[in-house]
Every structure is written in C-alpha cells, then in structure tokens.
MARKE-331502 format. One record per residue: residue in one letter; x, y negated, z negated of N, C-alpha, C in turn; residue number from 0. Coordinates in steps of 0.001 Angstrom, whole numbers, plus 524288, in hexadecimal, padded with zeros to 5 digits. Layout:
BEGIN
+------+-------+-------+-------+-------+-------+-------+-------+-------+-------+-----+
! type !    nX !    nY !    nZ !   caX !   caY !   caZ !    cX !    cY !    cZ ! seq !
+------+-------+-------+-------+-------+-------+-------+-------+-------+-------+-----+
!    A !     X !     Y !     Z !     X !     Y !     Z !     X !     Y !     Z ! NUM !
...
+------+-------+-------+-------+-------+-------+-------+-------+-------+-------+-----+
***
This chain:
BEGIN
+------+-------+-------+-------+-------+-------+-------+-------+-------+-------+-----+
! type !    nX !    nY !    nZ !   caX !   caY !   caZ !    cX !    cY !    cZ ! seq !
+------+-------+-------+-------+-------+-------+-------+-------+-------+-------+-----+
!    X ! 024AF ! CF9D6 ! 18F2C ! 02886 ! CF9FB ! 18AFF ! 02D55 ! CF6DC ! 18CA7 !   0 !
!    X ! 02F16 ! CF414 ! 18793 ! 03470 ! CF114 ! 18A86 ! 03903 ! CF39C ! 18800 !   1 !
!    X ! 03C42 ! CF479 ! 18C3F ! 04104 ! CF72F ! 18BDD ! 04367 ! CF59D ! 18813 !   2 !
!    X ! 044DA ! CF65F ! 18448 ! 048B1 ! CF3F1 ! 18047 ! 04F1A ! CF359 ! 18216 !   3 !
!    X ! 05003 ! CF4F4 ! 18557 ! 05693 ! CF40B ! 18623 ! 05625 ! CF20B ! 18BC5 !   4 !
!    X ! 05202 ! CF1CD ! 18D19 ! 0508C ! CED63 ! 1930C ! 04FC4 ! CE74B ! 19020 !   5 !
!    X ! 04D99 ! CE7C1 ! 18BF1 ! 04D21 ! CE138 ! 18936 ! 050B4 ! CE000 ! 186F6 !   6 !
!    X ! 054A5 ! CE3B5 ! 18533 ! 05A1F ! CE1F2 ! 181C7 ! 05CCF ! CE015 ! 18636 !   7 !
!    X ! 05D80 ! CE3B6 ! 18982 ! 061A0 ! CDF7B ! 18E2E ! 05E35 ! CDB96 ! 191E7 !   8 !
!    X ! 059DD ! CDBB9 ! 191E7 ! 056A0 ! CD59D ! 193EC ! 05951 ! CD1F4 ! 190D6 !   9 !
!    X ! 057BD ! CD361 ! 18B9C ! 05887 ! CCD18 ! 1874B ! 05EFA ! CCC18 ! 185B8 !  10 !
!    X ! 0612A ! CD23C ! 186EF ! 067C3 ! CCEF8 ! 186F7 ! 069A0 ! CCC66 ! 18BB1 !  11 !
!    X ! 06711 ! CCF0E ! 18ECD ! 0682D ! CCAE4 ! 1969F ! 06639 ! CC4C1 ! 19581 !  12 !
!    X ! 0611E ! CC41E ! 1921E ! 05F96 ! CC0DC ! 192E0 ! 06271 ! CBCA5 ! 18FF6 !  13 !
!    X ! 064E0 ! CBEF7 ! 18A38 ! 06744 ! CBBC6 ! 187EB ! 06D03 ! CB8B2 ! 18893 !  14 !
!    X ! 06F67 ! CBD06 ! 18DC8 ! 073E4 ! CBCF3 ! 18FCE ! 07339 ! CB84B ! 192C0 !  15 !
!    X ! 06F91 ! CB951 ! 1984C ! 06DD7 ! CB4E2 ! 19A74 ! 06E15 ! CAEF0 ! 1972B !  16 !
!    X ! 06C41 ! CAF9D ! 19470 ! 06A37 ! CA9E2 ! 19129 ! 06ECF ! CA7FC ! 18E4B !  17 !
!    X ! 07335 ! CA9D1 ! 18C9C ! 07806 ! CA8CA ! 18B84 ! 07BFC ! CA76F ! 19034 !  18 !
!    X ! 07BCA ! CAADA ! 194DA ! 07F88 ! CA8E3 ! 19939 ! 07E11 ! CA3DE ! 19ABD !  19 !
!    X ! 076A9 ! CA3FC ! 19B49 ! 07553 ! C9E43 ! 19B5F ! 07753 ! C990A ! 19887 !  20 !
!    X ! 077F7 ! C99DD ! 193D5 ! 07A92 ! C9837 ! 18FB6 ! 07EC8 ! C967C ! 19025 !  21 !
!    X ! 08226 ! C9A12 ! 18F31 ! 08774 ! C9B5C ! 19061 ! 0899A ! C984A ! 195AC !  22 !
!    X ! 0870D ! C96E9 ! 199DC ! 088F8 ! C94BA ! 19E2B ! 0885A ! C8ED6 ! 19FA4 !  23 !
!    X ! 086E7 ! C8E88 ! 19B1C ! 084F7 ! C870B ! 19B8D ! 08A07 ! C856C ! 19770 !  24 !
!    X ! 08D87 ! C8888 ! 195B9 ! 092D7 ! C8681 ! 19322 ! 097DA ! C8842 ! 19568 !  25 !
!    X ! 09B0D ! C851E ! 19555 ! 0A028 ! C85F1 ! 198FB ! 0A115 ! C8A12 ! 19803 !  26 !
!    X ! 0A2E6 ! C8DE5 ! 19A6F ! 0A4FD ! C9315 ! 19A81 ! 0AAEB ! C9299 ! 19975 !  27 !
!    X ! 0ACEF ! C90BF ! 19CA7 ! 0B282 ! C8E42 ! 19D56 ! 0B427 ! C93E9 ! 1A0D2 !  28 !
!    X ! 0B95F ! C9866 ! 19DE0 ! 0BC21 ! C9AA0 ! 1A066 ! 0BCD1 ! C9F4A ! 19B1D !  29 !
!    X ! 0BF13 ! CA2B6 ! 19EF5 ! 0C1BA ! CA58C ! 19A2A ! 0C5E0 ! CA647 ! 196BE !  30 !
!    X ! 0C875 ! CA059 ! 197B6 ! 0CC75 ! C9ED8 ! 196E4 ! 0CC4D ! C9BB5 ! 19290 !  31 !
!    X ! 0C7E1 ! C9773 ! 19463 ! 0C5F2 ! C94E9 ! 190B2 ! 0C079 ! C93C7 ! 190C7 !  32 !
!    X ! 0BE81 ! C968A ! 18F5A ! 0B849 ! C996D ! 18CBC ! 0B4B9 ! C924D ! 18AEB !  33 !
!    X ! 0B136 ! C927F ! 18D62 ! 0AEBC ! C8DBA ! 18BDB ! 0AA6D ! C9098 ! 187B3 !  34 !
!    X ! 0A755 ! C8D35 ! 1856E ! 0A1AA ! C8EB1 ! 183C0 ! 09E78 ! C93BA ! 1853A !  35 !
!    X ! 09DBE ! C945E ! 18A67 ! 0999C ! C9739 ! 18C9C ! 09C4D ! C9B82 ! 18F5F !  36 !
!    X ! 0A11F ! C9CBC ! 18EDE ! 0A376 ! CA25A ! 1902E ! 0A366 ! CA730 ! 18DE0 !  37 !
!    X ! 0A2B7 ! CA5EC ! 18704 ! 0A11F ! CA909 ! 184B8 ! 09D9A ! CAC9E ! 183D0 !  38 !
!    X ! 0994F ! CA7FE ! 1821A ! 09419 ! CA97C ! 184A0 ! 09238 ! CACAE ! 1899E !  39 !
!    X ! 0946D ! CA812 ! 18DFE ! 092F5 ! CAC2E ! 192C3 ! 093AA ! CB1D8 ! 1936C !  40 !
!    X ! 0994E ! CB38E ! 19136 ! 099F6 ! CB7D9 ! 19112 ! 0976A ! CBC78 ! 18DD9 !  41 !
!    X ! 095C8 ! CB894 ! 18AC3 ! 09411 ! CBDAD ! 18651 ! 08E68 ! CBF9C ! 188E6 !  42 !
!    X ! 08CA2 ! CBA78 ! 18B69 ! 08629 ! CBB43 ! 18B5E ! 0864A ! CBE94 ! 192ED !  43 !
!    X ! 08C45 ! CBF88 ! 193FB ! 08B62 ! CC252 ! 19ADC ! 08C46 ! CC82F ! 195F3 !  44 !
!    X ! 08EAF ! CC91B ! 1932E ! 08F8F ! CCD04 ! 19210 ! 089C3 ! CCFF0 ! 19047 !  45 !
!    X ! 08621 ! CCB89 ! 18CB9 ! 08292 ! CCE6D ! 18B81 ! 07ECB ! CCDC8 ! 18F7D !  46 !
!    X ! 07F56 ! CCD2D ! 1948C ! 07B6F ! CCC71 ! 196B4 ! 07C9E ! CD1F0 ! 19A43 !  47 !
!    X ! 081DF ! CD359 ! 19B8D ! 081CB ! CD88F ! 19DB4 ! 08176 ! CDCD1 ! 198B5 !  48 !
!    X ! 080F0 ! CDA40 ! 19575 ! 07DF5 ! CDFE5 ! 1916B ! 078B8 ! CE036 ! 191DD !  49 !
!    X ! 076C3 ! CDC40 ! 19397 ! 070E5 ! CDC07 ! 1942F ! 06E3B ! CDE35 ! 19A0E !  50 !
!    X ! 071A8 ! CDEBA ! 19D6F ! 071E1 ! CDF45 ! 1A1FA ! 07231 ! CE6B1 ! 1A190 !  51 !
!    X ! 07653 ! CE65D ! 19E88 ! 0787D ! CED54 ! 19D38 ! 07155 ! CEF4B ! 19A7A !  52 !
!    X ! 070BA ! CEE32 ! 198A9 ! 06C57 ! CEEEE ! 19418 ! 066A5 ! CEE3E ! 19798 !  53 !
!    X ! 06631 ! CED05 ! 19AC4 ! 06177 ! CEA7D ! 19E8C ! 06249 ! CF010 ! 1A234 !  54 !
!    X ! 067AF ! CF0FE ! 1A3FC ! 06829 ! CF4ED ! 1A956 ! 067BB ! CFB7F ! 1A49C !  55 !
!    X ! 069A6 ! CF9DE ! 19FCD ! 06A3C ! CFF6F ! 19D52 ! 06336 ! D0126 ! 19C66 !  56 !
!    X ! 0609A ! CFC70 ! 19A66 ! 05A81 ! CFF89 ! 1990C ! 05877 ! D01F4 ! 19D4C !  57 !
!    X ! 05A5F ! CFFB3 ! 1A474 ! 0570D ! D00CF ! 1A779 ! 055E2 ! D0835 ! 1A7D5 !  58 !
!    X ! 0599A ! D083E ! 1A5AB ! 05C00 ! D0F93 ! 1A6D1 ! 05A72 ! D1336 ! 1A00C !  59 !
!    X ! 05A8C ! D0E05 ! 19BE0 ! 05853 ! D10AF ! 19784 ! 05188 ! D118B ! 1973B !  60 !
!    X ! 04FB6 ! D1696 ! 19421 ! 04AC6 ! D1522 ! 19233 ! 04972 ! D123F ! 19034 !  61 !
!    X ! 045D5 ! D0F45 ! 190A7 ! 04404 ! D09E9 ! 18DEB ! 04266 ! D0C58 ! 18842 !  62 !
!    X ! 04335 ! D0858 ! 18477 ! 04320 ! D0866 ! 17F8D ! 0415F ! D03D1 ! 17F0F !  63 !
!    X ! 03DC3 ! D049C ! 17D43 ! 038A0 ! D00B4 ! 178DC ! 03B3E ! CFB18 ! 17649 !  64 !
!    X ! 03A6C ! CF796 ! 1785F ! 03ACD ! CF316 ! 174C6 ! 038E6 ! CF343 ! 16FCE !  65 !
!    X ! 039EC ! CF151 ! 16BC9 ! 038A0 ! CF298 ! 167D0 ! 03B9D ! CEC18 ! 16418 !  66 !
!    X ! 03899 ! CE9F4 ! 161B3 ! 03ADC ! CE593 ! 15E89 ! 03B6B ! CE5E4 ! 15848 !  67 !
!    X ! 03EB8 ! CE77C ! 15528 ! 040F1 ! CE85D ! 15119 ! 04054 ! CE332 ! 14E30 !  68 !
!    X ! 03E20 ! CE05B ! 14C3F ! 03BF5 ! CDB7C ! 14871 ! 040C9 ! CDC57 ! 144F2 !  69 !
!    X ! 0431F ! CDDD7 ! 141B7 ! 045A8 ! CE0AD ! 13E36 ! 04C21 ! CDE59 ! 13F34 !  70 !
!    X ! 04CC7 ! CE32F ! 1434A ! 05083 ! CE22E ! 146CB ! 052B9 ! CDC1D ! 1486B !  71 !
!    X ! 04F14 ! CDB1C ! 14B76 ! 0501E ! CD468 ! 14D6C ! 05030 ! CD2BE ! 148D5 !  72 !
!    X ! 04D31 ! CD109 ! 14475 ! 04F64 ! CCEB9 ! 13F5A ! 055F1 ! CD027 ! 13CC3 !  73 !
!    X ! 056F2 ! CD592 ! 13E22 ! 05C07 ! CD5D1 ! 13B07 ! 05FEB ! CD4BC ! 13F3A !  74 !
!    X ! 05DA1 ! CD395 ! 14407 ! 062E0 ! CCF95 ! 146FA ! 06297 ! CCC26 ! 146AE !  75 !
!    X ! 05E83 ! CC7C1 ! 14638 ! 05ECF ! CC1C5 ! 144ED ! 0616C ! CC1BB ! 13E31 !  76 !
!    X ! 05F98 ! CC56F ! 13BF6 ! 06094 ! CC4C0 ! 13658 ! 066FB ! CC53B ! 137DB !  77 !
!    X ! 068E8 ! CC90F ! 13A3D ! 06F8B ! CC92B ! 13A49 ! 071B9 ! CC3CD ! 13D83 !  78 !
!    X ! 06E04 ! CC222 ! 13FC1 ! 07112 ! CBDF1 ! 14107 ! 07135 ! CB8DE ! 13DB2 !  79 !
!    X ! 06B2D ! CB875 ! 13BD4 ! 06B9C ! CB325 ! 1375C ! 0703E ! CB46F ! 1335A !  80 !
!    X ! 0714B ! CB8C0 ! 131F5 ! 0745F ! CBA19 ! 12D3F ! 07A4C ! CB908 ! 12E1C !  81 !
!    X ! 07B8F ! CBAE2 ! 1335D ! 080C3 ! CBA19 ! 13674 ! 08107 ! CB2A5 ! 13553 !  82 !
!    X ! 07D8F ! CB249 ! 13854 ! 07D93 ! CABB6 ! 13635 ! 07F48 ! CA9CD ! 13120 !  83 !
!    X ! 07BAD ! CAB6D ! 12CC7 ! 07C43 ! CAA66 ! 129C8 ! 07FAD ! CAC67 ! 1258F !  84 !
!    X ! 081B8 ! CB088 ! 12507 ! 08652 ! CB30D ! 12200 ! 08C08 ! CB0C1 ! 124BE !  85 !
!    X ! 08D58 ! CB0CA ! 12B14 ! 09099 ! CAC83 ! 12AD7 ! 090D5 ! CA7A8 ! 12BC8 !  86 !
!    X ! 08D2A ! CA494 ! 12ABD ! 08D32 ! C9F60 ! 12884 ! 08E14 ! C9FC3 ! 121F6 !  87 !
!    X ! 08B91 ! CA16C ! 11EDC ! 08CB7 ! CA27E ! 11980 ! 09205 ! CA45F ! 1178D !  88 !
!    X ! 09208 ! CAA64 ! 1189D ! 09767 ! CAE93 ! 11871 ! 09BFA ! CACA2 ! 11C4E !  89 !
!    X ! 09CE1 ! CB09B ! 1200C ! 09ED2 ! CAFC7 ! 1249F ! 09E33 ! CB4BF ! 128DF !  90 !
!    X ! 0A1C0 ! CB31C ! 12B01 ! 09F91 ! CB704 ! 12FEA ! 09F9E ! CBC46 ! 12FAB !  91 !
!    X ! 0A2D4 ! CBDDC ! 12E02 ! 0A3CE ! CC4DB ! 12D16 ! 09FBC ! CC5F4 ! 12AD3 !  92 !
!    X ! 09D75 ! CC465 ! 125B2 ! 09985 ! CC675 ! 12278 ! 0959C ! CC55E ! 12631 !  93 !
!    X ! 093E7 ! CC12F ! 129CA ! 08EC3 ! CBF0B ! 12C3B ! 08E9F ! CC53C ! 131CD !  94 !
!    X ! 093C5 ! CC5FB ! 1323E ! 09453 ! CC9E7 ! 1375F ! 090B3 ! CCEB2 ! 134F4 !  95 !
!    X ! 09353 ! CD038 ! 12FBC ! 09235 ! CD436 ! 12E08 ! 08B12 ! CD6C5 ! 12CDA !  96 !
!    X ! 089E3 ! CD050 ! 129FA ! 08593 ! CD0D1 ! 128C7 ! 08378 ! CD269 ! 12D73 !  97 !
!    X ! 0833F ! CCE66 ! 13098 ! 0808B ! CCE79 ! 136C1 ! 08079 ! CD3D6 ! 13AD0 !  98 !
!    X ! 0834A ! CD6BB ! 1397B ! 082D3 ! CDB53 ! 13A36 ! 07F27 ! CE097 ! 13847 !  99 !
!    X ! 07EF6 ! CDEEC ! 1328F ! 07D3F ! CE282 ! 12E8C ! 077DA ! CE22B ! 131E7 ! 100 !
!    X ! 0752C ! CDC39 ! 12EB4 ! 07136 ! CDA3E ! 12FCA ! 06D22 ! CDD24 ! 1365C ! 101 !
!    X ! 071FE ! CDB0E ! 13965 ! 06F94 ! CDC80 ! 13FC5 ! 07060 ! CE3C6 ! 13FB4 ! 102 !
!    X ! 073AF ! CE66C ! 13C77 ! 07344 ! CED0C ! 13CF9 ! 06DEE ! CED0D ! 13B3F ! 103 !
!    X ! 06B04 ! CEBA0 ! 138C7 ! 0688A ! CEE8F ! 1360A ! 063D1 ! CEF14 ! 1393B ! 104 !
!    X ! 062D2 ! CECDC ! 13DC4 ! 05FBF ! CEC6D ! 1429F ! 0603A ! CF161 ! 1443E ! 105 !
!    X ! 06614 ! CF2B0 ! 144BC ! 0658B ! CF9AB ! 1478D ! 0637C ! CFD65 ! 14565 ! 106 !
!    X ! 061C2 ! D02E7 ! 14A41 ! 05E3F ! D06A1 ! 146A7 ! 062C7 ! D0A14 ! 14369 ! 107 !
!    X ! 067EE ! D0998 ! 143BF ! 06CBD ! D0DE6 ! 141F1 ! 07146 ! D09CC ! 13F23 ! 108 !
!    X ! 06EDD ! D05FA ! 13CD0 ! 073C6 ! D0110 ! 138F8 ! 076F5 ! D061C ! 1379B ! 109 !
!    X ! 07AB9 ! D059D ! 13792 ! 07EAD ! D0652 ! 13564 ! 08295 ! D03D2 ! 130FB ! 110 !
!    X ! 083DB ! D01EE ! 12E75 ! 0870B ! CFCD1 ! 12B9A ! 08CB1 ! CFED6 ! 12BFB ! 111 !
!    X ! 0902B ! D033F ! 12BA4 ! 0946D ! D0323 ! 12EA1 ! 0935F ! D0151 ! 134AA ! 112 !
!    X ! 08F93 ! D02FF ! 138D5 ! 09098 ! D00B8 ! 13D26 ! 08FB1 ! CFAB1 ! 13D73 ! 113 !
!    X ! 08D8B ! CF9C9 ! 13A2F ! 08C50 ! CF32F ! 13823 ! 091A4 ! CF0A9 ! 1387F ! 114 !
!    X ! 09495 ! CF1F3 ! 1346D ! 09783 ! CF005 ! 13251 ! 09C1A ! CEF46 ! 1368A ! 115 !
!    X ! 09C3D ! CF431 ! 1390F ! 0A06B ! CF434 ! 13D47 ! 09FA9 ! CF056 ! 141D4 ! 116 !
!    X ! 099FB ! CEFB1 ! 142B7 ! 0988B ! CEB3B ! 1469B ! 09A98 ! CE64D ! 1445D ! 117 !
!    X ! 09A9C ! CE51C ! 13E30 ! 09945 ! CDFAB ! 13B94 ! 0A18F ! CDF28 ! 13BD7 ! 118 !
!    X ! 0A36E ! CE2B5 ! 13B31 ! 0A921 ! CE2CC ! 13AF1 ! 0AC59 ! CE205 ! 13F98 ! 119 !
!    X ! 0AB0F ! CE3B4 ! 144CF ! 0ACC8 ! CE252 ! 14966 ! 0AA8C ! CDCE1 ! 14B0C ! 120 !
!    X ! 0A6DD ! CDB47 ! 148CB ! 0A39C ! CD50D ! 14B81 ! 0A7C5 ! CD274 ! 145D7 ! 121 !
!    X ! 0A978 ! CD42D ! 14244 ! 0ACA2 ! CCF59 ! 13F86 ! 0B190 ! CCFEB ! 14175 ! 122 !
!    X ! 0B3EF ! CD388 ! 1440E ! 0B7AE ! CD521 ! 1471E ! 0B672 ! CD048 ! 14BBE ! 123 !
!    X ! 0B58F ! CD191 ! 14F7B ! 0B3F2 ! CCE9E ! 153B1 ! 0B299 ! CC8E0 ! 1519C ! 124 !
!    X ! 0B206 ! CC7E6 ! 14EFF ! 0B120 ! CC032 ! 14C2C ! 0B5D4 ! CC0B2 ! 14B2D ! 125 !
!    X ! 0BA62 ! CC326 ! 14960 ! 0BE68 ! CC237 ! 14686 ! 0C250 ! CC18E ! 14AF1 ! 126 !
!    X ! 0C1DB ! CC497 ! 14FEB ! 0C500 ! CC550 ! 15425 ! 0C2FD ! CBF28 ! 156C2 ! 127 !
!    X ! 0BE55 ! CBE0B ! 156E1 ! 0BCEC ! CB979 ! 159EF ! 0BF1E ! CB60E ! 1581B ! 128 !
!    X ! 0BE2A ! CB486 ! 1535A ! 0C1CB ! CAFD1 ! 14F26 ! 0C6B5 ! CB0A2 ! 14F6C ! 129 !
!    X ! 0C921 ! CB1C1 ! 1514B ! 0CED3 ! CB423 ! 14EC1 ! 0D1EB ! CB3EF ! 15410 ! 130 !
!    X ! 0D087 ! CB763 ! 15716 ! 0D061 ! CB803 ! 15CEE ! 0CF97 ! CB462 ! 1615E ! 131 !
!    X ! 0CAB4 ! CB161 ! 160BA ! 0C9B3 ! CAF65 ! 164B8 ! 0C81C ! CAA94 ! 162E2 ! 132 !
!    X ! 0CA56 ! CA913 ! 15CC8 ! 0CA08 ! CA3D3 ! 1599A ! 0C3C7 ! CA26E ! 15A8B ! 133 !
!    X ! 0C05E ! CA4F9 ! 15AD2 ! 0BA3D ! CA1E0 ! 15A6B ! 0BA5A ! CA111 ! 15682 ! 134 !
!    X ! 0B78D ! C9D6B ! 15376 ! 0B89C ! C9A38 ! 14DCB ! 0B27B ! C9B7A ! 14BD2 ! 135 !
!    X ! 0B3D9 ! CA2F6 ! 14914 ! 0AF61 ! CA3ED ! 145D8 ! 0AFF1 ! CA49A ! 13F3C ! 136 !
!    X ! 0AB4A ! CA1FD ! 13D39 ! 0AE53 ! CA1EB ! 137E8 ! 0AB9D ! CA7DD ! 1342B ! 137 !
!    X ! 0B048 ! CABBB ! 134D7 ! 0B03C ! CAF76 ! 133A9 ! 0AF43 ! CB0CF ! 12EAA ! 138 !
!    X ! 0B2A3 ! CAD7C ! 12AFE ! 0B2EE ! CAE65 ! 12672 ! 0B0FE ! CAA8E ! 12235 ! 139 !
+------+-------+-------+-------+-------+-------+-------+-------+-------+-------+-----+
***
C-alpha cells in the first residue's frame, strides 16, 4: 500500500527540488535588490521544507491509502483554466473568486462562507502586493 501523505511530501520535495533547480540558473542578486531567481528560490526552499515536514510527519502516521479522485483533479485544473480565463476576460477579483469556488468543491466539507473567506483574503493579498510592493497586477 502507498502511504498517501508519504507521496504528498515525495511529490512536493520533488517539485521543490525542480524549482530551486530552476530558480538558480537566474541571478538571485541580494535582498536588497532581488534579481529574477530570489523569489522563486525562496518560495520553492519554503515548500520544500514542507515537504520535508510532511515526509518526517507520515513516518510516525498510519499509512492511509492512496486513493486518486478523477473528479477532484478535474475541479483543480478546471479552477485553474477558469482563473485564467475569467481574469483575462473579467478581472482579477472575480477570476480569484471563481477559482476558489471551482477548486472548493474538490473538498469532502465545501463550505462557501469558508470559500469566500479564502477568495477575500487572496484579493486582499493581490491588493497589498499591487499597492504595497507595486507588482504590476491588473486587478481590475
């Protein structure tokens, strides 16, 4: 049987890996002044010690059944084509929102207030980035 939370942090280590790889063939620069590949790098050490956390946490959990949800994986690609495509069309808030709905409905306990509260702090957080840290997203 394959562990299901032994393969979630395999394939996030693995994906981490493959981004630092990434990530390190572009100037990094400083933290002063942030090149290309500092960003990145960081995000992908962060998820790679989640993957690391997640690899050392199954060793001590009961293993739980892999199991592949057909369903599921469709309503996350579907939330992401839609994210795509509602803000290219709309704009971003509505594309956040949708993209949320869309990807809840994967869980076994959706909620749509807890939806909504996820979809409201991620237009929060785009609004702080644009605004804040001038990244040039077109929000509206």
């Amino acid at each position: 049987m394959i562990n299901r939370e032994m393969a979630r942090g395999i394939l996030l280590t693995t994906v981490a890996l493959y981004f630092i790889v990434q990530a390190s063939q572009y100037q990094l620069g400083s933290f002063r002044n942030a090149g290309p590949g500092l960003f990145p790098l960081i995000v992908a050490g962060v998820l790679l010690i989640i993957g690391i956390a997640i690899i050392a946490r199954a060793m001590f959990l009961a293993p739980a059944p892999l199991d592949f949800r057909i369903k599921n994986i469709a309503l996350i690609v579907a939330s992401f084509v839609s994210f795509a495509l509602v803000s290219k069309f709309l704009n971003m808030f509505v594309a956040i929102g949708v993209m949320v709905m869309i990807a809840s409905l994967a869980s076994d306990d959706f909620s749509i207030k807890k939806s909504a509260v996820i979809a409201l702090v991620l237009c929060v957080i785009a609004v702080g980035m644009k605004d804040l840290l001038g990244v040039p997203l077109p929000l509206y």
